[in-house]
N, C-alpha and C positions, 0 to 999 in steps of 0.2 A: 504494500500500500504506500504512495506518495505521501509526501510531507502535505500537500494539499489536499488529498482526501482523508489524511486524518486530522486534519485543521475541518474538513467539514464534517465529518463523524462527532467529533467533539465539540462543535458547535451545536449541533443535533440533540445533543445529550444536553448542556447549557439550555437549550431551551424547551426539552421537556420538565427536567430540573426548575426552572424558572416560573414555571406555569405551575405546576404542584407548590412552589413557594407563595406566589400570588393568591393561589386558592385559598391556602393556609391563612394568608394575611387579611384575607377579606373576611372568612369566618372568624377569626380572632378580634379585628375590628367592631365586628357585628354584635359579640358576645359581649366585649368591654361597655358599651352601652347599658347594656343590665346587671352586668357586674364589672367591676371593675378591678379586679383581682391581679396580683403580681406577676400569678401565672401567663393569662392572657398578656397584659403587656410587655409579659417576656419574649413572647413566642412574635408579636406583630416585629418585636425590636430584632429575633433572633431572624425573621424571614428576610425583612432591609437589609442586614448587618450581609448573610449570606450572599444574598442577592448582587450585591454591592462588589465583594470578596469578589462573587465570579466572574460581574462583569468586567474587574480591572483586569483580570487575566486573559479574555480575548479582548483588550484594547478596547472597551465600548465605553470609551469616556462619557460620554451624554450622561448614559446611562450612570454610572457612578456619578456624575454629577448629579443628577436629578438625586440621587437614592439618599446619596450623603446628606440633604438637607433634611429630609424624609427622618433617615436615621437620628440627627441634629434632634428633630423636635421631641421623636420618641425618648431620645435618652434623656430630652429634661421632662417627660411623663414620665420613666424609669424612675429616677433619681427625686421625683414629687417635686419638682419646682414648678410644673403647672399640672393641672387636674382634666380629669378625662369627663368631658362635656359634648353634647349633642352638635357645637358648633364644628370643634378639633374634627370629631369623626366625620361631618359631614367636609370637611376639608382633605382629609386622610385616606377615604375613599375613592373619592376621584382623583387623588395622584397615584392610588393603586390600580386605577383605571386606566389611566397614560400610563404605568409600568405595561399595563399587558397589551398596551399598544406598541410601545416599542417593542417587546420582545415579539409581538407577531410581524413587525416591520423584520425583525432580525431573521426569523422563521424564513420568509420569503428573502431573502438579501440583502438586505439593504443595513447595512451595517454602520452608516453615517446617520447622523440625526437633520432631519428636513424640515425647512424650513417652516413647513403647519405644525412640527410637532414643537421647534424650539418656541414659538407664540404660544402653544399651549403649555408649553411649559413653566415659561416666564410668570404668565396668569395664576398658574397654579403654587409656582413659590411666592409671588407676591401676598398670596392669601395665606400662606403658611409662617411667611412673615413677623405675625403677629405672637404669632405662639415660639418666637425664638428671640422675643423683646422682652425688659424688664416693664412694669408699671412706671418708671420712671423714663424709659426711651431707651436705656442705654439697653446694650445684650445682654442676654442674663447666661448666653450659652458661647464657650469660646470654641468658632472654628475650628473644624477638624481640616484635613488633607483635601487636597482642592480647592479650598473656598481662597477667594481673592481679597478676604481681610487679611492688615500688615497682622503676622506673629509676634510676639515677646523674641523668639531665637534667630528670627530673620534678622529683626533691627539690629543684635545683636554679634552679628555676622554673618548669618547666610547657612550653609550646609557646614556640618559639620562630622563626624564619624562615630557609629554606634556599633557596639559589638552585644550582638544577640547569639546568647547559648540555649539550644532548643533541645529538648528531651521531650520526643512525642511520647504518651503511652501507649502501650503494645495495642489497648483496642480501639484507636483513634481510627483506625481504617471502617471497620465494624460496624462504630458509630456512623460511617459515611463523612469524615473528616482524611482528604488525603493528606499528608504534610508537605509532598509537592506542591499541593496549590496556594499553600502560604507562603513559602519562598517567590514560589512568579509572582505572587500580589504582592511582595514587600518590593518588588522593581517597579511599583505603580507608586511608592510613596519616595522613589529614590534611588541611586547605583548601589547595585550589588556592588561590591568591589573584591569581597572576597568569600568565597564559599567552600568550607572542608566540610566531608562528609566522614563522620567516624563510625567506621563498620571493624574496629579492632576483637570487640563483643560481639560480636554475631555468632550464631548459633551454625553449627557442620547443617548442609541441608535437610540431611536425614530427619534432626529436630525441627525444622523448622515448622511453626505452622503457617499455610501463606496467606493468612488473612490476620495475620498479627504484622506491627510495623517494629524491627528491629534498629532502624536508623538513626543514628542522630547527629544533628549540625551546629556548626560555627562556623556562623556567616558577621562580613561587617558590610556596614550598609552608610553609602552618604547622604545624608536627606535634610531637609529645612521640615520637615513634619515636625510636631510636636510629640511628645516620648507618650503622653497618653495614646495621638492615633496609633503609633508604631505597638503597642501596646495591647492596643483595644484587638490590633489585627487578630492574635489569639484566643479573644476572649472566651469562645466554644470548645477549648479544648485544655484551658488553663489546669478546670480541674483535674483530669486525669494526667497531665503535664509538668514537667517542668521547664520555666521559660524565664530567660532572664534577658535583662536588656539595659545594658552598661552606656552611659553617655563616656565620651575621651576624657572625659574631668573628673571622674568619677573620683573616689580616694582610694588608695593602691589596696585598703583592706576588703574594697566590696568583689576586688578580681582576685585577692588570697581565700574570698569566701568560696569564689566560685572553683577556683581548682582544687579545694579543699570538698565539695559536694561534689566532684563530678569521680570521686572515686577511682577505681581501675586506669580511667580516663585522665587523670589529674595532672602528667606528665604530657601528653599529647595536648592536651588545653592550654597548657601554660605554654608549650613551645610555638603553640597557632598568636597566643597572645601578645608574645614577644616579636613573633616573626611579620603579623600586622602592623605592629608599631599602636598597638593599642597602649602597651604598657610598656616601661625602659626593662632588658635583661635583668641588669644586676640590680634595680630596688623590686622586681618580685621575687629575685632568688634570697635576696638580706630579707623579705619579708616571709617569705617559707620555713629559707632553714637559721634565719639568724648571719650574724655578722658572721664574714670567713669562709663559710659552711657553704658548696656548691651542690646542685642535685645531684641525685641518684643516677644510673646510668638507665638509657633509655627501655633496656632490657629486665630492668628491675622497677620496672613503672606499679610492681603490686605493693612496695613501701610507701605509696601518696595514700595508702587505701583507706583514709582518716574514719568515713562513714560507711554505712551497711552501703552493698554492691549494688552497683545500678543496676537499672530497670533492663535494660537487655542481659546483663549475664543471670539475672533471677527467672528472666523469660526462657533462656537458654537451657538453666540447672534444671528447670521444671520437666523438660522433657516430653515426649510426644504424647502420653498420657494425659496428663493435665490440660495441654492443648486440645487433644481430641474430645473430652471428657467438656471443656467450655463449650468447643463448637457444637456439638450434640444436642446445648441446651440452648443454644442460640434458634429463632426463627428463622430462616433463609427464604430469600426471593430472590426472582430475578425477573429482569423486564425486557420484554418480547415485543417486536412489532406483532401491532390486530393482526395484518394479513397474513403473517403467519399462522396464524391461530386461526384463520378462518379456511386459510389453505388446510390443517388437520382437520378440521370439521366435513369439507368435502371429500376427502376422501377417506374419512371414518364411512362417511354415505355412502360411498361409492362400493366402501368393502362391507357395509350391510347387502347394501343391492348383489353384490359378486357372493356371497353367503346363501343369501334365499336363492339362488338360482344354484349353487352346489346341493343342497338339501332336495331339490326338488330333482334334479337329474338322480340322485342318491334314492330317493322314493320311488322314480319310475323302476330303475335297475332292480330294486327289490333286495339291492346287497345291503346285509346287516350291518357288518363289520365297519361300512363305511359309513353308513347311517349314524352310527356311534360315535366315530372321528367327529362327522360333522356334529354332531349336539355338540359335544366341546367345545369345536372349534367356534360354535354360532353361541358358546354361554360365555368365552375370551372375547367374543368382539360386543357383547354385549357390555362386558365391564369397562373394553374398551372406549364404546360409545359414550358410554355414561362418564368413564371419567374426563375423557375429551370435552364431552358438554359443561361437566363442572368447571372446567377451567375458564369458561364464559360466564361464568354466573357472579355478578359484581355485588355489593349492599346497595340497595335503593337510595340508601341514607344520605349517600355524598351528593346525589342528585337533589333530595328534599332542600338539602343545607343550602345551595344554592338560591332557592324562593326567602331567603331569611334579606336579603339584597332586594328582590323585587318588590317584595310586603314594603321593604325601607321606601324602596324611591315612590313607589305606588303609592304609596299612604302620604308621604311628602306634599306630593304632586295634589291628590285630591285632599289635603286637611285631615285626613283620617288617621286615629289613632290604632294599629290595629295589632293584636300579639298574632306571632302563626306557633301553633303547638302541632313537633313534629313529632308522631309515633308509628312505631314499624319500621324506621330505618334500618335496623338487620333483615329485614327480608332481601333474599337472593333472586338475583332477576338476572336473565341472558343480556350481555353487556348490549347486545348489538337492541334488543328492546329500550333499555335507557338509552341510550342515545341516540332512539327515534321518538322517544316519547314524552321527551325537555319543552318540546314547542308546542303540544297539546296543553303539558301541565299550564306551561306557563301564561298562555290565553286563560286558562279556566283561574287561574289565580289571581289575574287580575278584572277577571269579570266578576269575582263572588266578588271585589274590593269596590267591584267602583258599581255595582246592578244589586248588588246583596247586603253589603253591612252600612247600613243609616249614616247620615252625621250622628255626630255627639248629642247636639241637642235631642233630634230626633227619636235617637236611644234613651235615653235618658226621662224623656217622655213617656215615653214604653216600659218605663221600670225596671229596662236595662242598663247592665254599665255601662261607661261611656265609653270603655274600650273593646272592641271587639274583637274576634275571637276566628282565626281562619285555622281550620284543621288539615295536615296532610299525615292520611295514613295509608298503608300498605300490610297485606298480608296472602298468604295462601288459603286457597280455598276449591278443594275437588280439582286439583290439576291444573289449575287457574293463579295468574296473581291479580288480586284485587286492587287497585288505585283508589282511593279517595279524596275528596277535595268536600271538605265543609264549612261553612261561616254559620251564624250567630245570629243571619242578618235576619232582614222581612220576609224569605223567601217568593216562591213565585205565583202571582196571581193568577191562577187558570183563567178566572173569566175576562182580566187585560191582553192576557195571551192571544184567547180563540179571538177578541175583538181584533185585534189587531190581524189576526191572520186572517179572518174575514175582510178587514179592509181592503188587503194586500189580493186579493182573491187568490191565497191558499185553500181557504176552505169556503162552501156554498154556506152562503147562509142557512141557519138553519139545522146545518149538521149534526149529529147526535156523534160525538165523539168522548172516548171515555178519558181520565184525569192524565193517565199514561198518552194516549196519544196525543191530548193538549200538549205535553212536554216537549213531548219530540219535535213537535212544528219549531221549537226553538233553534234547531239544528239547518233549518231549509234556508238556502241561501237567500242570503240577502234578507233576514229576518230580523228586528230590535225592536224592542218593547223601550227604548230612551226616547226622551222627550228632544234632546239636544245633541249634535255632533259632538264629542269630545275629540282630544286628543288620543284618549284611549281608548273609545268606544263609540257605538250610537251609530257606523254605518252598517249594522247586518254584515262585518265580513268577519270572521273568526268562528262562529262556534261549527259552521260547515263543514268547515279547514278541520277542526279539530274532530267533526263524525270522520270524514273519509281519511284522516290518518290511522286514528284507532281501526277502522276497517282495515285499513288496507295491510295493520298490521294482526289479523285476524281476530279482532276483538270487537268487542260492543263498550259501549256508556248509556247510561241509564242514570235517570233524574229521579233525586227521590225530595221532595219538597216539603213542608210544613208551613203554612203561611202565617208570617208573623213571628214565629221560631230559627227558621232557618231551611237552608236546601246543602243537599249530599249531589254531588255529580261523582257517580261510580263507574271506572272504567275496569273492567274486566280481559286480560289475555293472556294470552297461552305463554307457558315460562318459555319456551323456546323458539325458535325461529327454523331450527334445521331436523334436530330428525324426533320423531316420537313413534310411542307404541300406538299399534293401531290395531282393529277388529276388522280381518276380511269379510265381507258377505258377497254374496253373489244374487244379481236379480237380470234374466232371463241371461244373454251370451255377455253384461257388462256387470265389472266388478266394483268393488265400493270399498274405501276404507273408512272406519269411524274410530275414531281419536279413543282408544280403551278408556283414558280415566273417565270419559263421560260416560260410558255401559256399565250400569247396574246388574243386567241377567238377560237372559233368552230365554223365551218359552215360546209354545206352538201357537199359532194364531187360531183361537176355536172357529168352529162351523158354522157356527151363529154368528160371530161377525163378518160373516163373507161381504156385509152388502152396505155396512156401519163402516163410520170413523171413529168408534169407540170400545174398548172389552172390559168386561169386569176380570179385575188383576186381585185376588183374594178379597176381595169386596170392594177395593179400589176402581174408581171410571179412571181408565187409560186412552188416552185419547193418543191416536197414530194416524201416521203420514204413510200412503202407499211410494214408495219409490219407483215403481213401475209406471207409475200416474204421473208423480210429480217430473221426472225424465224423460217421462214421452217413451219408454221401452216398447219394442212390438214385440209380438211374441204372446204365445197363452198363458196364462197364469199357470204358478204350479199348483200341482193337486194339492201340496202339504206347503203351508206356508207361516214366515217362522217372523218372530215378532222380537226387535233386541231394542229392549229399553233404556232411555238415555238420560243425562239430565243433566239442565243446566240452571243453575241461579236459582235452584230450589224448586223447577216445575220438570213434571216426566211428561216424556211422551214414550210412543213407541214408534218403531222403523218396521214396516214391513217390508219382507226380504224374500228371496226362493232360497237360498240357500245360505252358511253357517261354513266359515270355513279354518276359522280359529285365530290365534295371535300372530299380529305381523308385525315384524319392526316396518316402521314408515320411513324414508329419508323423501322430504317434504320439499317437492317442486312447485317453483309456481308459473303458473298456468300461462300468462302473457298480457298481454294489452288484450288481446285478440277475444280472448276469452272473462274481462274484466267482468261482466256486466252478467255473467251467470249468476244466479243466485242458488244456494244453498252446496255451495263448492268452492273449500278454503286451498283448494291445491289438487297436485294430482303425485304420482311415484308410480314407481316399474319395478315390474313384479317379478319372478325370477324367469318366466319365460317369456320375459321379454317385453311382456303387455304391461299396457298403461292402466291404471287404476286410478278413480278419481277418489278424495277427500273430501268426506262427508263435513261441512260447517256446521254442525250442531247448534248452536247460538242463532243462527242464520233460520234454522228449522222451528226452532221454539218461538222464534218469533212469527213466523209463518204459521204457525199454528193457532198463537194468541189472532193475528187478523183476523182470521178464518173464523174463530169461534165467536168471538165480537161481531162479524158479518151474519152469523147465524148459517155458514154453509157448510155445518157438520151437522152428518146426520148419529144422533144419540140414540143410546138403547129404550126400549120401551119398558 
């Protein structure tokens, strides 16, 4: 690999790194509002601080510019010289805003700062300004590295020579702290001029472990920074560290302190000391051994060994046990491009598909022996399958945390005070589902905010608090994960609804429509019950967008309302997108697959219902859907015909079928443009010989049934 494409590899890296920091930053922002705890203002200071670090390493001065001011204000929130107020945060935020504008500028290349972004930038220090002033005018906070205020050391002289002795600890890498990337960032504050690296302690490789950092340096550095920023640069890894950081003035006892702690090393220290010109030879040799007295010889460097032995020979003595016995207890990740991961997914599908077609040659043959093989083989790619899928299954939670931002600006924007209470963010969802289903939520969030929860007044009138209440929750349910989205608010008026949808001529006057179908006309393009255009609402375009995404990723939503209480908008889909268990049946020469978790059982369709869309199921009315009817199938009916019941969102029907043909794993195609507009067909897959099989929509069928019975054209038992 080139020096330029690992300069772009690790650019790559910088700004996924980057983007998980901002994320960080903005949830911590968010929280410090209701609390304001040291934790959280640790974590906003540890995200800038990092952020900052990395971008002086690929030369993104802007960037380190902007962040250092950033940093500036937080440290005096740190330190309590000013308080965390709804004004700060609302200043805080949208410069964590323009962070992730530039690092998405950087994503695409552009690695200078342009001229819309420095105007927005400026705008944004100017306002941040204020929180880096005393009440009296003057600053309350002194310039760190970059800033174009004169220093105390500049006037003083200019650059001057620092000699930094760094002792990373072993689990600095671990942590995700490399201690290369502190050395290139301290060339961002100044010349390196000299840098040894002491590997005299290093462990034979046999012990080494290689996720432990054995290394350690004695670098000097010439810089006009102040010893705080030089300083500060370590601040993440102080504690497990030792880091010292000597000015040339220093007094000859603080460099006898230091070769006196560096132990084994103590002899190599002091010759680096001497040989920089940090210190004269012979006043640190009169200061070691006394007047007269010259060092040891460089081969007997174990007589400096004043203190217990550093940190790499205790790392070393430990041996591969102790190391292996950490790492064990350690969690391990690693991070994978999506398409990778979606490439294993296709062809986990592929080798379902090449499986049922082995079993089926194997049944025709009639050979045992090999029949056998295959169950094994097809119960391996079953664990297969399944652990391949797991590996897409994300927490919903990181998605929820996100709306804690929109509630902010949304509420801002309309006067509305409003809490969002997030529950169910461990539930596990196929990644590629969250990441089609962010722009749905995020319509619905902001329409219970600005169509659902009152003014204050309003509230308040009503006997409600004044602050209102948006709920996001999430959970499993029969194969399904359920979405929610609920407010607090007035919920929805049916009879403003139908009026409104009769004006529009959606519905004929006059209509007899039940409380569920008033709902749904909410979804029909170009539909609003607001009196006035907002900026957020009130042209009818969103809640459409938001049915035909949740369709299209084979799901329904459903309105569950209270008026005066509040309304639920429930969106229900499938945890997967690629492969699941399925139920063959067979109805005349076409096959059918239905989604197993929704089959409850099979039984025979009686004699009696030959002529009904209804049977008594152990005293139960079961109401079912001919599939030979509903597909248009030609062909005679069979003589025996078999009834698999199903069920979604708590209503059964039944599927009449001709034939029963057992468990099939599904690897779930989708059908095309071409074939969009079918209803009651979530997909299709290929069966082992070869033939196409279509995917029963279940959801799609239930609701087809509800019309139908509402229409009165089911004929029921007498």
């Amino acid at each position: 690999m080139s020096h330029e494409e690992e300069m772009r590899a690790a650019l790559a890296t910088f700004v996924v790194e980057a983007r998980e920091l901002l994320v960080d930053m903005e949830s911590a922002l968010l929280g410090m509002e209701a609390d304001d705890s040291p934790e959280l203002v640790n974590a906003v200071f540890r995200a800038a601080h990092t952020l900052k670090g990395s971008s002086g390493l690929f030369g993104l001065n802007h960037v380190v510019r902007f962040t250092h001011v950033v940093e500036s204000v937080l440290d005096r929130l740190r330190s309590n010289e000013i308080p965390v107020t709804s004004e700060l945060i609302g200043v805080l935020l949208p410069c964590r805003d323009h962070l992730v504008g530039l690092v998405d500028a950087i994503a695409d290349g552009v690695l200078d700062e342009m001229p819309l972004q420095a105007n927005h930038a400026d705008g944004l220090l100017a306002r941040l300004q204020p929180f880096l002033e005393d009440a009296g005018g003057g600053s309350g906070h002194e310039p760190r590295e970059g800033s174009d205020a004169e220093r105390p050391d500049q006037a003083a002289g200019g650059r001057r020579n620092l000699h930094l002795s760094l002792r990373f600890g072993p689990d600095c890498l671990r942590n995700g702290m490399d201690p290369l990337s502190f050395i290139r960032y301290l060339s961002t504050l100044g010349e390196v001029v000299h840098l040894t690296t002491l590997a005299d302690l290093m462990p034979d490789a046999a012990q080494m472990d290689p996720e432990s950092s054995y290394l350690d340096f004695e670098v000097t550095l010439r810089s006009d920074a102040p010893l705080e920023a030089i300083e500060g640069v370590f601040d993440f890894v102080r504690e497990e560290s030792a880091i010292r950081v000597l000015e040339a003035d220093r007094p000859i006892e603080e460099y006898v302190a230091l070769v006196q702690s560096s132990g084994l090393l103590g002899e190599v220290v002091a010759g680096i000391l001497v040989a920089t010109g940090a210190v004269p030879g012979d006043a640190l040799d009169r200061a070691l051994y006394g007047e007269g007295k010259q060092p040891a010889a460089a081969s007997s460097a174990t007589a400096v060994d004043l203190v217990p032995r550093p940190r790499s020979e205790a790392a070393a003595s430990a041996g591969p046990s102790r190391a292996a016995e950490a790492k064990a207890r350690e969690p391990r990740s690693i991070r994978i491009d999506a398409s990778r991961l979606d490439r294993l997914i296709d062809v986990v599908g592929e080798l379902v598909i090449a499986g049922a077609s082995a079993t089926l040659q194997a049944s025709h043959s009639r050979d045992e022996a090999t029949s056998v093989a295959l169950e094994e083989l097809m119960r391996l790619v079953e664990e297969v399958r399944d652990s391949a899928l797991q590996l897409r299954m994300v927490p919903i939670g990181s998605t929820f945390s996100r709306f804690q931002r929109v509630v902010r600006d949304v509420g801002d924007a309309l006067g509305k005070d409003v809490a969002l209470v997030i529950s169910g963010g461990e539930t596990e969802v196929d990644k590629a589902l969250v990441e089609q289903i962010g722009d749905p939520l995020t319509h619905l969030v902001r329409n219970s905010m600005d169509h659902g929860i009152e003014p204050a007044e309003v509230r308040v009138a009503r006997g409600k608090p004044a602050r209102g209440t948006l709920r996001l929750n999430a959970y499993h349910d029969s194969g399904s994960i359920v979405i929610e989205v609920s407010d607090d608010g007035g919920g929805i008026d049916p009879g403003r609804v139908l009026a409104k949808a009769i004006s529009r001529g959606l519905v004929e006057p006059g209509a007899n429509l039940g409380e569920q179908e008033i709902y749904d006309l909410i979804f029909a393009p170009g539909f609003s019950t607001a009196e006035a255009v907002s900026d957020l609402s009130g042209r009818g375009v969103g809640m459409d967008v938001v049915k035909r995404n949740v369709v299209a990723l084979r799901g329904t939503i459903d309105v569950d309302s209270r008026p005066g209480e509040g309304c639920t908008m429930r969106i229900r889909l499938p945890l997967t997108l690629a492969i699941i268990d399925g139920f063959l049946v067979g109805v005349g020469d076409a096959s059918f697959v239905v989604p197993l978790e929704r089959v409850i059982e099979c039984v025979e369709l009686p004699a009696s219902s030959a002529t009904r869309d209804c049977m008594d199921l152990r005293g139960e009315v079961l109401p079912f859907i001919r599939l030979r009817s509903l597909f248009a199938i030609s062909g005679e009916r069979s003589r025996r015909e078999n009834v698999v019941v199903v069920e979604y969102a708590g209503t059964k029907i039944g599927l009449v079928v001709d034939t029963l043909m057992g468990e099939f794993q599904t690897v779930i195609k989708p059908l095309g443009a071409l074939f969009g507009h079918v209803q009651g067909i979530g997909g299709s897959t290929i069966l082992g010989n070869g033939d196409v099989a279509l995917i029963i929509d279940v959801p799609m069928l239930v609701r087809h049934y509800g019309d139908r019975y509402r229409a009165g054209h089911l004929a029921t038992p007498e």
